[in-house]
C-alpha positions as CSV (number, residue, x, y, z in Angstrom):
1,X,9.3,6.5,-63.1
2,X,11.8,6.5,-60.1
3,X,14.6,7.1,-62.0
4,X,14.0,9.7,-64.7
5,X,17.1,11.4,-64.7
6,X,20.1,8.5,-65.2
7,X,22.2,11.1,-64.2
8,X,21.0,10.9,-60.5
9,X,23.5,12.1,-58.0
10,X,23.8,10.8,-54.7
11,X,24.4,13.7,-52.3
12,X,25.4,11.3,-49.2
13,X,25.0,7.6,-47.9
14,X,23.1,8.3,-44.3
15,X,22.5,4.1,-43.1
16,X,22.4,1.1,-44.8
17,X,20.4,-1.7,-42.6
18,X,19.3,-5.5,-42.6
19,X,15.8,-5.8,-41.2
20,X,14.3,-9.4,-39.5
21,X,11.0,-9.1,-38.5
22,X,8.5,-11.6,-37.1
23,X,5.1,-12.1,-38.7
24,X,2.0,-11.0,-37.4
25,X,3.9,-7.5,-36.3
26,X,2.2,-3.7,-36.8
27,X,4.9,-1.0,-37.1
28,X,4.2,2.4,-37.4
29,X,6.3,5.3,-38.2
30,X,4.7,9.0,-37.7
31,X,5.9,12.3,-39.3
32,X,7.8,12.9,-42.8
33,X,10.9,10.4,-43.5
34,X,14.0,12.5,-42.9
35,X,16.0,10.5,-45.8
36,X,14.7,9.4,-49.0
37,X,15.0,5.1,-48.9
38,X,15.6,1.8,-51.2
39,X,14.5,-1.0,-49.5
40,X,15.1,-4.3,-50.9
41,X,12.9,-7.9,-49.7
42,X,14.9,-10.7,-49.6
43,X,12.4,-12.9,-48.2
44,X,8.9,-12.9,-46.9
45,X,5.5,-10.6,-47.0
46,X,4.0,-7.6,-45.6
47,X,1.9,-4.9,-46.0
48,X,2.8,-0.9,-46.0
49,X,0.7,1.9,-45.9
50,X,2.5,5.3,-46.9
51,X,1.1,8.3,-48.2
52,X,-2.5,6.9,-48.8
53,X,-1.0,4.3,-50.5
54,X,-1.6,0.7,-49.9
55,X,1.5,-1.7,-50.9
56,X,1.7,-5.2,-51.0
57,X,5.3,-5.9,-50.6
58,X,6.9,-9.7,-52.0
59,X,10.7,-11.3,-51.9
60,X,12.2,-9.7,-55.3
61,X,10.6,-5.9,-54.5
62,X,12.3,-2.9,-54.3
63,X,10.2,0.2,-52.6
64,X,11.3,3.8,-52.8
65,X,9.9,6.1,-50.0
66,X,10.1,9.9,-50.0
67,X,11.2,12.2,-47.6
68,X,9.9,15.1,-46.2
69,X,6.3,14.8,-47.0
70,X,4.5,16.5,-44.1
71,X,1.7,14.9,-41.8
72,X,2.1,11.2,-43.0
73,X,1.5,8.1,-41.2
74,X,3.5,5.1,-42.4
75,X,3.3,2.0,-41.1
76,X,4.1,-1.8,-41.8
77,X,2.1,-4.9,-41.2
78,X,4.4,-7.8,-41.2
79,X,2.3,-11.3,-43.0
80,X,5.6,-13.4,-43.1
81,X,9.0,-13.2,-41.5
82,X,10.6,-11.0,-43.9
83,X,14.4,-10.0,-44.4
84,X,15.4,-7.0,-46.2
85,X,17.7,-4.5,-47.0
86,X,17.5,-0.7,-46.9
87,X,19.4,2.3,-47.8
88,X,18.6,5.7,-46.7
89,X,20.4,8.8,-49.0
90,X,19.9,12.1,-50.3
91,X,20.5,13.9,-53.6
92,X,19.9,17.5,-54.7
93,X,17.9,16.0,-57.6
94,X,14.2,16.1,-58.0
95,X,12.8,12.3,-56.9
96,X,9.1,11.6,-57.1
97,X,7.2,12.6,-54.2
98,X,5.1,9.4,-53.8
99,X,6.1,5.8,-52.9
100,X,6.9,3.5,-55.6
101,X,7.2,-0.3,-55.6
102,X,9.6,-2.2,-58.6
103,X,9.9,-5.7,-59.1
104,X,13.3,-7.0,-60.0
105,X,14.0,-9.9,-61.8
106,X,18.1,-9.9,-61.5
107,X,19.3,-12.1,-58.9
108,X,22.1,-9.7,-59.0
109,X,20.6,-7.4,-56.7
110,X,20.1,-9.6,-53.7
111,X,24.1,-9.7,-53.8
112,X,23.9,-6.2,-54.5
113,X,22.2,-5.1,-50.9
114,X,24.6,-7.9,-48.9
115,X,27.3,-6.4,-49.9
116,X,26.4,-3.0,-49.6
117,X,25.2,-3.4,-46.0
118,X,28.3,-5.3,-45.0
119,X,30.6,-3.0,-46.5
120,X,28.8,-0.4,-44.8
121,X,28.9,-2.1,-41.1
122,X,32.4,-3.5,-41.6
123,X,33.6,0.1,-42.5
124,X,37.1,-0.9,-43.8
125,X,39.2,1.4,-45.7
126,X,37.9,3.2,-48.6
127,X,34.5,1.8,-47.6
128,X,32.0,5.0,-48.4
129,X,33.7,5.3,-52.1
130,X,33.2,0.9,-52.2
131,X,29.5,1.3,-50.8
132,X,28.7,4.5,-53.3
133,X,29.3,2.2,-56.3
134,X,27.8,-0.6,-55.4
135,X,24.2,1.8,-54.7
136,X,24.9,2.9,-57.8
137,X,25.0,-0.4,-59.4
138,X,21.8,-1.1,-57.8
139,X,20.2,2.2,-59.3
140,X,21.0,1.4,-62.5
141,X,19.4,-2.2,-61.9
142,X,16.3,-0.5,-60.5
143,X,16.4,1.9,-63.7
144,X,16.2,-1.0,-66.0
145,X,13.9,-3.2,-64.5
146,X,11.3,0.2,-64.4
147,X,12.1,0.7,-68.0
148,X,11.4,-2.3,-69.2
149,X,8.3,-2.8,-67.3
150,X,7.2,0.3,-68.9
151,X,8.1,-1.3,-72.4
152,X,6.0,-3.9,-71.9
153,X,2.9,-2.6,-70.3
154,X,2.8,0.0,-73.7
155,X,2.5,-3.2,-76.0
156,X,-0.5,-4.0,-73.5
157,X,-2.9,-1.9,-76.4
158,X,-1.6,-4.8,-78.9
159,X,-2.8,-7.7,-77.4
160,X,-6.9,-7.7,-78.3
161,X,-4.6,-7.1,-82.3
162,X,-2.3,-9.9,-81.6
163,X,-4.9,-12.4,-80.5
164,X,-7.0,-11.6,-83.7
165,X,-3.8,-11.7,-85.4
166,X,-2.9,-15.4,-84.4
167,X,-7.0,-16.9,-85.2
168,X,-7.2,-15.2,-88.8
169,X,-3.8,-14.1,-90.1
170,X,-4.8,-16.9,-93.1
171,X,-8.6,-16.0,-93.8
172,X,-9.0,-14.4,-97.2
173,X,-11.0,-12.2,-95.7
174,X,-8.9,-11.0,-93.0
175,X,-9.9,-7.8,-91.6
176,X,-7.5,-5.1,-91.5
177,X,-9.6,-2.6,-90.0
178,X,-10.9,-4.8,-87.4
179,X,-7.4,-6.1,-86.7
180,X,-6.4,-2.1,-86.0
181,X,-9.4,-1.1,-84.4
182,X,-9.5,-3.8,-81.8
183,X,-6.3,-2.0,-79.7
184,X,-8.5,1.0,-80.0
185,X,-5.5,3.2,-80.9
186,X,-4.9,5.3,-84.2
187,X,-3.1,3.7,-87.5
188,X,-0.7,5.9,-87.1
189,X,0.1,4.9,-83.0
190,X,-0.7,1.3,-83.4
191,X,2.2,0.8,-86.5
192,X,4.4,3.0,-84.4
193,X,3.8,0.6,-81.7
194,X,3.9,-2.8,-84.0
195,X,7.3,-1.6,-85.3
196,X,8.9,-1.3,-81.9
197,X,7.5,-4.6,-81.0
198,X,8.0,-6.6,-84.0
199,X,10.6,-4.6,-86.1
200,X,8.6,-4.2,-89.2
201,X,5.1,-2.5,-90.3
202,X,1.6,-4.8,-89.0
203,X,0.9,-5.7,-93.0
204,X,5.0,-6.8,-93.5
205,X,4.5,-9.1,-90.8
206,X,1.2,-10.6,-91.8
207,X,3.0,-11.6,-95.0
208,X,5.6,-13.3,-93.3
209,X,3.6,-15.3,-91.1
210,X,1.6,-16.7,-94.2
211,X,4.7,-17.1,-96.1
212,X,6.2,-19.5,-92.9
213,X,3.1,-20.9,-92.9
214,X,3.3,-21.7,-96.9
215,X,7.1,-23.4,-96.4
216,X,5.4,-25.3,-93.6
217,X,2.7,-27.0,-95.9
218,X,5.2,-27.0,-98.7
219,X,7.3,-29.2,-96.9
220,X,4.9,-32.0,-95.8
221,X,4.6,-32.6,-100.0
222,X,0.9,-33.2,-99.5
223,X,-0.3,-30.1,-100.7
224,X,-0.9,-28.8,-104.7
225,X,0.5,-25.0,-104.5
226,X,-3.1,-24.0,-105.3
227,X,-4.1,-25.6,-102.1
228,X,-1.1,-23.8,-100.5
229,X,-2.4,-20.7,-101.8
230,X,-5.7,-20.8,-100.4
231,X,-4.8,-22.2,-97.3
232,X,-2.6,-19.0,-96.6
233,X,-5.5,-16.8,-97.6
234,X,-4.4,-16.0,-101.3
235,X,-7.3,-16.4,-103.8
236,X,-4.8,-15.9,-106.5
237,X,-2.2,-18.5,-107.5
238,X,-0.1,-16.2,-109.3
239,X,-0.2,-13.3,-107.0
240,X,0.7,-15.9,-104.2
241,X,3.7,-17.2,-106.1
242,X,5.0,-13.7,-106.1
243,X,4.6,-12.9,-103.0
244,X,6.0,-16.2,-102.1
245,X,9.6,-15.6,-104.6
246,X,9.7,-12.1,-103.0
247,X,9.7,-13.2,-99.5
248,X,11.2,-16.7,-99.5
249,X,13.8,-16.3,-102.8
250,X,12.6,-19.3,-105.1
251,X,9.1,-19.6,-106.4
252,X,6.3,-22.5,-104.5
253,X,7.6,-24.8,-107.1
254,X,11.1,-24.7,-106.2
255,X,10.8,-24.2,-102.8
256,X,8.4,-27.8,-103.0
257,X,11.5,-29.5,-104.7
């Protein structure tokens, strides 16, 4: 993660800069990157090779390139006109020493570069203390879009669960082992993950999608609770009605009326 440390402290503001360039152009840049850099696209496509890496750059993406790393060849190939935005700084802090590309989904940040660069070329009074916290605000943009990306590719071990889930959550049979074992995690990961998805434990949940699905039927008047019952995957009538007055508040029979 980029970001790590919130506490990030931005030694100095070297540049900020607005690129334009053409499609079909090759850049290249030899030597280590004296600055560490943000780079914001505001519009168009290109291509960037940096430190072995291979980047596929798209309007909405930030890019953080290191400095200092020795011997490396960085160059850009251009597959749309592209605008963007780029801030070169330091810090004392440790950054990651690899290049790393974020996707953004605030529209804020757009607004966030424009000003910043034309704070910066305007240079009006006060203007480093007016550019520093509007970087800032853009760091703590870039933070949270990286965190919750991260969030959401850990539930990625749920899906193979949730799919089962949603096909069999109301056979009597239902499988709890298989339901587990198909995000290949432990019990003990997978309900730590299902809590900080859903908010409750994988078997809590299950009861309260058949109990939704019980009100549902109930509602239409065209089912006998019994039917209810089985249809939600209870064999038992009176265990269901239980469930149901635990759950819902009222019994099938009241909740029918």
């Amino acid at each position: 993660m980029l970001f790590e440390n919130e506490r990030l402290n931005i030694s100095k503001i070297n540049n900020i800069v607005e690129y334009s360039l053409k499609k079909d152009r090759y850049t290249t840049y030899n030597g280590c990157l004296p600055t560490y850099e943000l780079m914001y696209y505001k519009k168009g496509e290109s291509v960037i090779h940096f430190g072995g890496k291979k980047i596929k750059m798209h309007a909405g993406s930030l890019l953080y390139l290191p400095k200092g790393l020795e011997n490396n060849k960085y160059d850009i190939s251009v597959k749309d006109d592209f605008v963007l935005y780029n801030i070169y700084f330091d810090t004392f802090d440790k950054l990651p020493n690899e290049p790393i590309q974020i996707d953004v989904s605030s529209g804020e940040i757009a607004d966030l570069y424009e000003k910043a660069q034309r704070i910066w070329f305007c240079k009006s009074e006060n203007y480093y203390f007016k550019t520093m916290q509007t970087v800032y605000r853009i760091f703590e943009i870039a933070r949270r879009s990286q965190i919750r990306y991260n969030s959401e590719r850990r539930f990625i071990k749920l899906k193979p669960s949730e799919e089962y889930m949603a096909l069999h959550y109301c056979d009597t049979d239902f499988n709890q082992s298989r339901f587990i074992e198909l995000s290949g995690l432990s019990y003990s990961y997978f309900k730590k993950l299902f809590i900080d998805k859903y908010g409750v434990p994988p078997i809590k949940y299950l009861t309260k999608l058949k109990m939704d699905r019980a009100c549902e039927l109930l509602k239409t008047g065209n089912f006998k609770i019994s039917e209810v019952a089985e249809l939600c995957g209870y064999e038992n009538i009176y265990y269901f009605s239980n469930v149901f007055k635990k759950v819902v508040g009222v019994t099938p029979s009241e909740y029918k009326k």
